[in-house]
C-alpha positions as CSV (number, residue, x, y, z in Angstrom):
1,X,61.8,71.2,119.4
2,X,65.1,73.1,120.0
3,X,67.8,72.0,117.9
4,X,71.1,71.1,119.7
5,X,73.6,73.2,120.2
6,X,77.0,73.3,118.1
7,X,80.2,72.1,120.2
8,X,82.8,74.2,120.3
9,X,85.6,73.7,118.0
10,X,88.3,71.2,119.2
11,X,91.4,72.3,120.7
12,X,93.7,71.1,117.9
13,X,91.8,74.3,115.7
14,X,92.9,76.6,118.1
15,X,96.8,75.7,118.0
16,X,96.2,75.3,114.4
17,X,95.6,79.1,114.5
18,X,98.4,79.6,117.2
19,X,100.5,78.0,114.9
20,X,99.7,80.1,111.6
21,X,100.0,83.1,113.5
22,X,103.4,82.2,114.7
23,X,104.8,81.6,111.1
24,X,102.9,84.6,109.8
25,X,104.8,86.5,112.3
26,X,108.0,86.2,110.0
27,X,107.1,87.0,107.0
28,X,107.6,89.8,106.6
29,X,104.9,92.6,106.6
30,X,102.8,89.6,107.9
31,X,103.5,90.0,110.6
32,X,101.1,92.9,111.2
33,X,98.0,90.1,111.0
34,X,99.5,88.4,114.3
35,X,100.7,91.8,116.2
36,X,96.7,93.1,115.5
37,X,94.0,90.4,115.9
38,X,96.0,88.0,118.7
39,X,96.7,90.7,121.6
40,X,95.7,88.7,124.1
41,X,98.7,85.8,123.6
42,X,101.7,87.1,124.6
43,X,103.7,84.5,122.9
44,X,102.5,85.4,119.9
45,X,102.8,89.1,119.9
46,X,106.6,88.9,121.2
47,X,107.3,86.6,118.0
48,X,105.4,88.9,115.4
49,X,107.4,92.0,117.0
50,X,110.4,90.1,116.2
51,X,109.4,89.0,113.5
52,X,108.8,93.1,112.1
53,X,112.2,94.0,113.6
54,X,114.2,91.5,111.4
55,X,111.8,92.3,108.8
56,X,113.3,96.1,108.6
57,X,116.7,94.7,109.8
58,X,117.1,93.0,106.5
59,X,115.3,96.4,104.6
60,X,118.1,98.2,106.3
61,X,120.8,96.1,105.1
62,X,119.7,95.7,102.2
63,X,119.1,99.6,101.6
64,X,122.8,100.4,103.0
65,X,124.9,97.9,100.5
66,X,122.6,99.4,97.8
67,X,124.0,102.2,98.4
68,X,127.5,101.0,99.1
69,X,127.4,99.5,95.9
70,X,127.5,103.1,94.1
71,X,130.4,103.8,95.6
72,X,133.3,103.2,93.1
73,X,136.2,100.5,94.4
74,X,133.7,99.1,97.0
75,X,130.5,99.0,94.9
76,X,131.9,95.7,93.0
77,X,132.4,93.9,95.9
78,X,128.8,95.3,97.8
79,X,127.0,94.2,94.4
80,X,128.3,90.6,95.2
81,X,127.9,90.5,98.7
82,X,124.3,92.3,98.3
83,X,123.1,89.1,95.3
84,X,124.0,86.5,98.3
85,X,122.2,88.5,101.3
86,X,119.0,86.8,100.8
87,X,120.8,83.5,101.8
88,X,121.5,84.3,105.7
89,X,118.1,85.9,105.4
90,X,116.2,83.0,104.9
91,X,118.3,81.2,107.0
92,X,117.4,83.0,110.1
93,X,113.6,82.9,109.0
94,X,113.4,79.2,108.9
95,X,115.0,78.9,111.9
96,X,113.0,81.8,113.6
97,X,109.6,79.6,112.6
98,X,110.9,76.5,113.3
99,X,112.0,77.6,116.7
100,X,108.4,79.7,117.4
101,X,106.7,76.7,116.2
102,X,108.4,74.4,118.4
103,X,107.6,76.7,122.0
104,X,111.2,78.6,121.5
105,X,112.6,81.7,120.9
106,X,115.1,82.4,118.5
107,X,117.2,85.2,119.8
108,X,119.3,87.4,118.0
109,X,121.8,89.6,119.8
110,X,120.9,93.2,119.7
111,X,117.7,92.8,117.7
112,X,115.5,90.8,120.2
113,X,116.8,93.5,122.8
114,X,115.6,96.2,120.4
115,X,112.3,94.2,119.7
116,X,111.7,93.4,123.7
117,X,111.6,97.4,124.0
118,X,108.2,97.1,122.1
């Protein structure tokens, strides 16, 4: 007697992963789990290769008013500027995985064209 054979898992399991993959693809270094096991969904890797550039985006900014903020004069007004930073930051990754989530793309002027490039 054979014994019968496993379904396959329902659709629903399979967006489930979509899904996780998409909001994985913006946070941060996280991204890098999308980009490498899901090549073969395009929508997918375009959001996790957005998702790295406005990771290093924000590293970048962040890096610059840290540095700004040595500079005498300026530095006191960087160091305040650079404690509210993470604000737009989060901001733009709700929105970014709220709008992948939903089908959409969340574009960003002059980093999705840098990102597309990839």
């Amino acid at each position: 007697m054979s014994e019968p054979s496993v379904p396959p898992p329902p659709a629903a399991a399979a967006n489930n992963n979509k899904t996780l993959m998409l909001v994985l693809s913006y946070l941060g270094l996280l991204a890098l789990v999308p980009l490498l096991t899901e090549k073969d969904d395009k929508e997918v890797q375009w959001h996790a290769k957005h998702g790295l550039v406005q990771f290093f985006a924000w590293i970048i900014i962040f890096v610059l008013f840290t540095i700004l903020s040595f500079i005498p004069g300026v530095g006191c007004v960087t160091s305040i500027i650079s404690l509210f930073l993470w604000i737009p930051m989060l901001i733009v990754t709700i929105l970014s995985i709220m709008k992948a989530v939903n089908g959409q793309r969340f574009i960003i002027p002059g980093l999705s064209d840098f990102a597309d490039k990839f």
